[in-house]
N, C-alpha and C positions, 0 to 999 in steps of 0.2 A: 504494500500500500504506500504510495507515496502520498505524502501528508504537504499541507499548507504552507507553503513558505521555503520548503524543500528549494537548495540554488545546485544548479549545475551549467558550468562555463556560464552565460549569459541567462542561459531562462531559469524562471524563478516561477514554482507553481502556485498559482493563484485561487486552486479547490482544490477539494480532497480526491483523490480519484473517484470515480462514481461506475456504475453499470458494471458491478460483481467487479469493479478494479482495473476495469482493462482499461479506460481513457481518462486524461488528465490535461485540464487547460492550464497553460503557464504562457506568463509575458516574457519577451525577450527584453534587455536592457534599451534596444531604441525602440520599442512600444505595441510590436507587434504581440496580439493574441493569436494562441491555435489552442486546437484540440487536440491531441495527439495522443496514441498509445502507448500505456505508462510503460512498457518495455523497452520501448525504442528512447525514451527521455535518458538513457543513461549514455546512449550513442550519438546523441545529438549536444550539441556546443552552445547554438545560437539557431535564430530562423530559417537563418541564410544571409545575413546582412554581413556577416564575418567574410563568408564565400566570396561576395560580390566586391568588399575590400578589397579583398587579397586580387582576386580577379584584372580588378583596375590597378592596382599595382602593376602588375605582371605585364600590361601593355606596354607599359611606359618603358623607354629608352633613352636613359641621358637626359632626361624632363622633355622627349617629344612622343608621341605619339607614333604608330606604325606609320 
């Protein structure tokens, strides 16, 4: 059961799980809500807001763009 307030990398769960335990809503640190399956919240960091960082990072060359 993951409980209230439970933080892992960025999401922080927001209910208690519910529906026999399997799904749990948690906010990420820049504000997005999901509902997600309480099993997979230990494999997960963030929404995907982290991904998308990194992502535009990784374009960049020497501060220009491809």
């Amino acid at each position: 059961m993951i409980a209230k307030g439970y933080r892992h990398g960025t999401l922080v769960a927001v209910s208690d799980s519910f529906e026999n335990h399997q799904r749990v809503t948690v906010r990420c640190d820049c504000g997005v809500e999901k509902t997600i399956h309480a099993g997979n919240l230990r494999r997960m960091q963030s929404c995907g807001c982290l991904r998308k960082a990194l992502i535009g990072a990784k374009n960049t060359t020497h501060g220009y763009t491809r």
